[in-house]
MARDO-597585 format. One record per residue (C-alpha): residue in three letters; x, y, z; chain. Coordinates in steps of 0.1 Angstrom, whole numbers, plus 2048, in hexadecimal, padded with zeros to 3 digits. Layout:
<recs>
REC  res  east  north   up  chain
REC  ALA     X      Y    Z      A
...
</recs>
This chain:
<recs>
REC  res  east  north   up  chain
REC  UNK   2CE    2A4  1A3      A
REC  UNK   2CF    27E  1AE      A
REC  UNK   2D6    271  1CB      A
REC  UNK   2DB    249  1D4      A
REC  UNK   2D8    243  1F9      A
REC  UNK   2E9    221  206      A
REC  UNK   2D8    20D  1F0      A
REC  UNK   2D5    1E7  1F4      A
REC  UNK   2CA    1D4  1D7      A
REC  UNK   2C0    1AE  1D0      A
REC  UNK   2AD    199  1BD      A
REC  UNK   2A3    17F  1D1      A
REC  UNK   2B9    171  1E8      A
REC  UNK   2D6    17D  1CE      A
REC  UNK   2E7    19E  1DB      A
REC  UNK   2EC    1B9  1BB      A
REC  UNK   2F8    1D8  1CD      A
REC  UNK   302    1DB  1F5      A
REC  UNK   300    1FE  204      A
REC  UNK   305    213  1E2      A
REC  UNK   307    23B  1E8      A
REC  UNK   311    254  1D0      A
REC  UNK   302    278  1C5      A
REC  UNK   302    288  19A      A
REC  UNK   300    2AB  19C      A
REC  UNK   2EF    2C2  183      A
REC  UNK   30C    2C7  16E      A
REC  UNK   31F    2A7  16F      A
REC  UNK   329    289  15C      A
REC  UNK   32B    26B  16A      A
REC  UNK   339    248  15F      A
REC  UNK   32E    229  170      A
REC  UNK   34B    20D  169      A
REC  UNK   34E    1E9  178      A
REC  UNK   351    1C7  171      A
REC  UNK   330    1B0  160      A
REC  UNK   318    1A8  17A      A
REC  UNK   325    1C4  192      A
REC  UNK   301    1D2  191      A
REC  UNK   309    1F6  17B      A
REC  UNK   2E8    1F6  163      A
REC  UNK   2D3    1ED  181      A
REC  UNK   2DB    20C  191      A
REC  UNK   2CE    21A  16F      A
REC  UNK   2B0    209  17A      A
REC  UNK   2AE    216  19A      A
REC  UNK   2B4    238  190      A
REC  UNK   296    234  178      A
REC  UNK   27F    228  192      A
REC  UNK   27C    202  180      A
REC  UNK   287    1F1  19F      A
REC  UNK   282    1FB  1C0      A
REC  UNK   2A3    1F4  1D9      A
REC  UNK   29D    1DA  1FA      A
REC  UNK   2AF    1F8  20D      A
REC  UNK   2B5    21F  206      A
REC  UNK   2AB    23C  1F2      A
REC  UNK   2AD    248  1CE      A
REC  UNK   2A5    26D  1CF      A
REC  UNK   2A3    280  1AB      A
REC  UNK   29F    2A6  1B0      A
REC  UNK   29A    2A3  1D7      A
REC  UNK   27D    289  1D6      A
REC  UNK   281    263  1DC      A
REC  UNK   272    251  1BF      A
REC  UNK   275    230  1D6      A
REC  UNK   256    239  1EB      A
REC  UNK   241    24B  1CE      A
REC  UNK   226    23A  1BB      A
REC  UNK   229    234  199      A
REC  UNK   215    24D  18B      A
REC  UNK   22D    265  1A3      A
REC  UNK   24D    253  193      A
REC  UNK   240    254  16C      A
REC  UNK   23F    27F  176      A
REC  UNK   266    27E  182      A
REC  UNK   26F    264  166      A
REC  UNK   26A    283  151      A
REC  UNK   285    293  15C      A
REC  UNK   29C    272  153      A
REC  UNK   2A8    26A  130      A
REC  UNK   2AF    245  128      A
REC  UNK   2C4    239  10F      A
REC  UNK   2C8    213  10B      A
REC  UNK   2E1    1FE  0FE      A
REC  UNK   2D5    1F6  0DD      A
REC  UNK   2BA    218  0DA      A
REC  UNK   29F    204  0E0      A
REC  UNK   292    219  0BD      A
REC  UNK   271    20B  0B0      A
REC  UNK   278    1F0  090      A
REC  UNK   258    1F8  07F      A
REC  UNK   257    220  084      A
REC  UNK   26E    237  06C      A
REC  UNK   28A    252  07F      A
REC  UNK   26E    26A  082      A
REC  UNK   254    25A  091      A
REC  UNK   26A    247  0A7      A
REC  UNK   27C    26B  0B5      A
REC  UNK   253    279  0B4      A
REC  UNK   24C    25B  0C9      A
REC  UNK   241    269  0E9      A
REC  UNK   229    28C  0D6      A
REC  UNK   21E    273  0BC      A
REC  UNK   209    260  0DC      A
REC  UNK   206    279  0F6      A
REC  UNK   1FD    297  0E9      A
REC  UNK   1EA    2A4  0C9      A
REC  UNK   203    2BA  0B9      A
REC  UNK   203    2BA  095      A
REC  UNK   211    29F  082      A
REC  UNK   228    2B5  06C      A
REC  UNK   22C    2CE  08D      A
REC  UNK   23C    2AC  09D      A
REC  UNK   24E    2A2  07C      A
REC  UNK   260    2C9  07D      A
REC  UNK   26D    2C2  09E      A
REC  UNK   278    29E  09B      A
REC  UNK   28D    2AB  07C      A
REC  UNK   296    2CB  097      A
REC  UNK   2A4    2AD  0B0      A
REC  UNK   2B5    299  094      A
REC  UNK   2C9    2B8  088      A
REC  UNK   2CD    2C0  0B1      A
REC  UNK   2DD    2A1  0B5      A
REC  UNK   2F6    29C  092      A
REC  UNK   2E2    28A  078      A
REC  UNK   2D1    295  059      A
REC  UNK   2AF    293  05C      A
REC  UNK   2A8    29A  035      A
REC  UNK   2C0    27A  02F      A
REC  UNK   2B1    261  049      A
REC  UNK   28E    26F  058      A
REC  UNK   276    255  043      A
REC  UNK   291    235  049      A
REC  UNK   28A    21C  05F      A
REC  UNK   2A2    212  07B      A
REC  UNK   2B0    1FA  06D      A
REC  UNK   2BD    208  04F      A
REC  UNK   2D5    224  065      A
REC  UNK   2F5    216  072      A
REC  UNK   2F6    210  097      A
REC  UNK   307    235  0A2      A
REC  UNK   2ED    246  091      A
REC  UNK   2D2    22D  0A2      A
REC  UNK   2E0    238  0C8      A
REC  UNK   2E1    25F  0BB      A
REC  UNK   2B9    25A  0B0      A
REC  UNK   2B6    249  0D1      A
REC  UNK   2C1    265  0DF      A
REC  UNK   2A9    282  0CF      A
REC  UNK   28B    26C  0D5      A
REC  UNK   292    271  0F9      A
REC  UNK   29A    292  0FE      A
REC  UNK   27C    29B  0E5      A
REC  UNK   269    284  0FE      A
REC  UNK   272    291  122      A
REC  UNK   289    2B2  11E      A
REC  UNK   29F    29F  137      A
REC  UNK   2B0    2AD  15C      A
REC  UNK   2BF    28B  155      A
REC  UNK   2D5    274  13D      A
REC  UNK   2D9    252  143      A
REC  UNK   2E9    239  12E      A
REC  UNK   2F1    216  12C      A
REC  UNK   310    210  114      A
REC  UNK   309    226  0FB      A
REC  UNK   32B    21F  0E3      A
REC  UNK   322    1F9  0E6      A
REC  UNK   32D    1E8  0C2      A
REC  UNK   32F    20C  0B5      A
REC  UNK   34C    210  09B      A
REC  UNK   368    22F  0AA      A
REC  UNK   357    24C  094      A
REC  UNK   332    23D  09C      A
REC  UNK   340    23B  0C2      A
REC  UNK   351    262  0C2      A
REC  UNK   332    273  0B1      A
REC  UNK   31A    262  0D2      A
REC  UNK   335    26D  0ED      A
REC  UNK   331    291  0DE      A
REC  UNK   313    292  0DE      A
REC  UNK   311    280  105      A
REC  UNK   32B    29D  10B      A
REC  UNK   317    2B8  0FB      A
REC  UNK   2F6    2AF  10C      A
REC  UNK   308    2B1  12D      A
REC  UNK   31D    2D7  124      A
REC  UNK   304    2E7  110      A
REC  UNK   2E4    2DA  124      A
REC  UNK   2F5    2D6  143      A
REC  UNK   2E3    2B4  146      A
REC  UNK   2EC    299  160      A
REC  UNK   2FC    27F  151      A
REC  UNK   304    25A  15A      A
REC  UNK   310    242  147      A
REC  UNK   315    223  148      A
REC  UNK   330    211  134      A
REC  UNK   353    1F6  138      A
REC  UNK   364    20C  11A      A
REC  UNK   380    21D  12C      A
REC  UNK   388    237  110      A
REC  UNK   35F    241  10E      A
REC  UNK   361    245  135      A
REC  UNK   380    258  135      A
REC  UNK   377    270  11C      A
REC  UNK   350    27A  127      A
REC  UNK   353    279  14C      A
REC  UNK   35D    292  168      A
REC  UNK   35A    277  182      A
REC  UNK   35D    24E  184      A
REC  UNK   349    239  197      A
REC  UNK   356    213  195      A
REC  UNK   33D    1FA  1A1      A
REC  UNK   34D    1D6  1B0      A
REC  UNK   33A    1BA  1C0      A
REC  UNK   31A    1D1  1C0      A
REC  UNK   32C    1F1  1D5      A
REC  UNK   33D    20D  1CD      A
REC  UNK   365    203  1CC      A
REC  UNK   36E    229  1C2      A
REC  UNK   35D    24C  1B8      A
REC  UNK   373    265  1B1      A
REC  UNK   388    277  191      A
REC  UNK   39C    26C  173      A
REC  UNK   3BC    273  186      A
REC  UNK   3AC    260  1A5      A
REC  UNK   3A5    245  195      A
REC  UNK   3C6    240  182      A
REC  UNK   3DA    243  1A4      A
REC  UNK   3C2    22A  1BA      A
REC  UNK   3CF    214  1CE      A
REC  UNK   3B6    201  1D3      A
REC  UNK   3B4    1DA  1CE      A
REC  UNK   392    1D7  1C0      A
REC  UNK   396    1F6  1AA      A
REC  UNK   3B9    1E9  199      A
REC  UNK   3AF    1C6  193      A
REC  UNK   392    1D6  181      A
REC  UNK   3A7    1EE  16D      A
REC  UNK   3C4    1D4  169      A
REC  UNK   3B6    1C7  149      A
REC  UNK   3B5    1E7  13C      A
REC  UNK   3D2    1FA  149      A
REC  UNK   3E3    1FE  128      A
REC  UNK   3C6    20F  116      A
REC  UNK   3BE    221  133      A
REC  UNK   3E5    22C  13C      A
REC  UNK   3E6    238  119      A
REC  UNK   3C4    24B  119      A
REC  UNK   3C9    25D  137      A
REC  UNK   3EE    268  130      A
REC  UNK   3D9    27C  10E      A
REC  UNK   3C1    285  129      A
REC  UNK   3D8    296  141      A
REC  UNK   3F4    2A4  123      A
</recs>
């Protein structure tokens, strides 16, 4: 389903990612882990067709969204489903309107025909619409912000593709469990590729079937829970070193 092709990255003069290759299949679930600055949420970026790479290819779906126009890249962005950090929700529209976002504007479906399938997509993704549909943003806490998030883009682009940018950020551990099931149901149920983005080990561990770690802007490993644990590798150790207890401890539950 995607495809990144020895991509070099920069801004400027200042190098972000070095020959950067990697495929997502159809059915998997991907974490994206590294150190700050390593360059993870611009390959988000990439992926999205925001930025453009100084060298290689981003195919989605078997087309190259680096060489299309941008009307061509708004059509393939509707196979991709963004979720960012904070949700990115609209302050000044209630839950509906902001998960009704994209029919509201685009087409002329019925306002309560739209209001019946925003409530549809809140129950789809855990909340109670009756309790929270006329609130603003925010007055929900920040779980149920990211899970809104979430409806108002699969209600928006009935995704091939779900891509997230550290989703559990500042989420409390319930708040945090109830968006990894969900993450984990879109991905089973859907079978939608997923790629997330995130530096909490324990999120990573329990969503992903495969681990990409991202040092100095290339790709330091990509491989299994079980790979990952036994590397040998410098770069990857040092990065998991500050972790290793909580991620020791995680993937002995894992593997019991």
């Amino acid at each position: 389903m995607i495809e990144v092709k020895n991509v070099h990255f920069a801004y400027g003069e200042r190098p972000i990612l070095t020959d950067v290759s990697f495929k997502v299949d159809s059915d998997e679930s991907v974490v994206v882990m590294g150190p700050s600055g390593s360059g993870k949420s611009t390959i988000l970026r990439l992926i999205l067709g925001l930025e453009c790479p100084q060298q290689g290819e981003i195919i989605i779906d078997g087309q190259n969204i680096c060489a299309m126009k941008e009307r061509q890249k708004q059509e393939i962005r509707k196979k991709i489903g963004m979720v960012f950090q904070d949700g990115a929700l609209f302050d000044s529209l209630s839950v509906w309107e902001n998960v009704g976002f994209y029919l509201l504007e685009h087409t002329d479906m019925p306002l309560d025909e739209i209001g019946e399938r925003a409530v549809e997509m809140l129950g789809f993704v855990g909340l109670d619409a009756e309790e929270i549909v006329d609130k603003l943003p925010e007055q929900l806490s920040g779980g149920m912000q990211r899970r809104v998030a979430i409806g108002r883009t699969l209600l928006s682009t009935d995704p091939r593709v779900m891509l997230y940018d550290e989703p559990t950020t500042g989420l409390d551990p319930q708040s945090t469990e109830n968006v990894l099931g969900l993450i984990k149901k879109l991905n089973v149920e859907k079978q939608i590729s997923t790629i997330v983005v995130t530096h909490q080990i324990a999120d990573a561990i329990s969503i992903a079937s495969r681990f990409i770690v991202i040092v100095e802007g290339s790709v330091a490993f990509d491989g299994s829970l079980d790979e990952l644990r036994d590397s040998t590798d410098k770069k990857v150790r040092e990065f998991l070193n500050p972790f290793r207890e909580s991620f020791n401890e995680v993937t002995e539950r894992k593997f019991i």
